[in-house]
DOGUKE-439094 format. One line per 4 residues: number of its first residue (from 1); for each residue x, y, z of C-alpha. Coordinates in nm, 2 decimals, always signed. Layout:
// DOGUKE-439094
NUM> X,Y,Z  ...
// end
This chain:
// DOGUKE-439094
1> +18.03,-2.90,+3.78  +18.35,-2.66,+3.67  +18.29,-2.41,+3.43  +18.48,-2.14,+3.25
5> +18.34,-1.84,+3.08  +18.55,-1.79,+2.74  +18.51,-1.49,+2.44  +18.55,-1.63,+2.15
9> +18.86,-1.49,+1.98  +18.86,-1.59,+1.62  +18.80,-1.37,+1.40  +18.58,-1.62,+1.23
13> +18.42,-1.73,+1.50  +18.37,-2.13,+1.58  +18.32,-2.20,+1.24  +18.49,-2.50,+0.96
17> +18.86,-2.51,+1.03  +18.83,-2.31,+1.42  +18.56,-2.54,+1.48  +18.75,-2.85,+1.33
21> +19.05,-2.75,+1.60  +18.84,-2.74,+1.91  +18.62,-3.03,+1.86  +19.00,-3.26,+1.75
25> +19.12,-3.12,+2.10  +18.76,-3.17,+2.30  +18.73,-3.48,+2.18  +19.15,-3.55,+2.32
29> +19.02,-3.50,+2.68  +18.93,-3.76,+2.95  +18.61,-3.61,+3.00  +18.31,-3.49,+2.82
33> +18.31,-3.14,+2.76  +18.03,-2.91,+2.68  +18.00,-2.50,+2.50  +17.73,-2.35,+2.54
37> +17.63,-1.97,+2.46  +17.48,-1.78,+2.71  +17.09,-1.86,+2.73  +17.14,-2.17,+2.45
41> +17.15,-2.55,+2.53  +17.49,-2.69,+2.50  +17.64,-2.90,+2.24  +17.94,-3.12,+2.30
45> +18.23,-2.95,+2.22  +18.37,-3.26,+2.06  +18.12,-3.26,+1.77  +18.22,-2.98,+1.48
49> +17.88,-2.96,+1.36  +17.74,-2.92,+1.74  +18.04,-2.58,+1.75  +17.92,-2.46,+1.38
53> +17.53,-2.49,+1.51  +17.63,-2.28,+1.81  +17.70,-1.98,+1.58  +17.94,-1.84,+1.84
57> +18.10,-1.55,+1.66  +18.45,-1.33,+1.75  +18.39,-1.20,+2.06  +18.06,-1.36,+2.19
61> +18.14,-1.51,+2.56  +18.06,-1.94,+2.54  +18.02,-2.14,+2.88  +18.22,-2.47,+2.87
65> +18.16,-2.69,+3.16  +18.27,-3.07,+3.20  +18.23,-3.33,+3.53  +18.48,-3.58,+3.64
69> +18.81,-3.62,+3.72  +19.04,-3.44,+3.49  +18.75,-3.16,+3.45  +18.90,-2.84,+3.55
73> +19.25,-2.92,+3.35  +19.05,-3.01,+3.02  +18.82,-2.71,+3.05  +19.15,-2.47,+3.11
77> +19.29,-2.66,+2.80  +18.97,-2.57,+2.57  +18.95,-2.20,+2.71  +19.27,-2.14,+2.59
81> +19.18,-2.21,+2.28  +18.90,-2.06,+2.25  +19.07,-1.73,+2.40  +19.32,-1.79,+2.13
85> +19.28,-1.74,+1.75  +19.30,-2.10,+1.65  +19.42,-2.06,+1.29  +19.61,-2.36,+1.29
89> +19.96,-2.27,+1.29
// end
């Protein structure tokens, strides 16, 4: 199973409208992607309130991993965004 190792780069962490951006774009992808922290048990990164729960804050490093065809594109597409800033614009 792919994974990619991502710090979080909002400065608000995962949370409300960061968190409403990643799960819109998760939940866009052919597969089933999970985020995880490091020692945690993951939460699909589709749900918002699975992300919020996380509490992964600026600059924490989150595991996303996802299985299937399609995987290792959709997981480069979500670490992007979490390596970005995600304020919407």
């Amino acid at each position: 199973m792919p994974e990619r190792h991502v710090t979080v780069a909002s400065k608000v962490g995962l949370h409300a409208r960061p968190a409403a951006l990643l799960a819109k774009e998760a939940a866009a992808q052919s597969v089933k992607i999970t985020i995880r922290k490091q020692e945690t048990e993951p939460v699909e990164a589709a749900s918002i309130l699975g992300l919020m729960t996380l509490g992964a804050a600026y600059g924490d490093e989150v595991v996303l991993a996802a299985d299937g065809e399609g995987a290792d594109d959709a997981l480069d597409r979500i670490a992007e965004l979490v390596g970005s800033e995600l304020d919407g614009s």
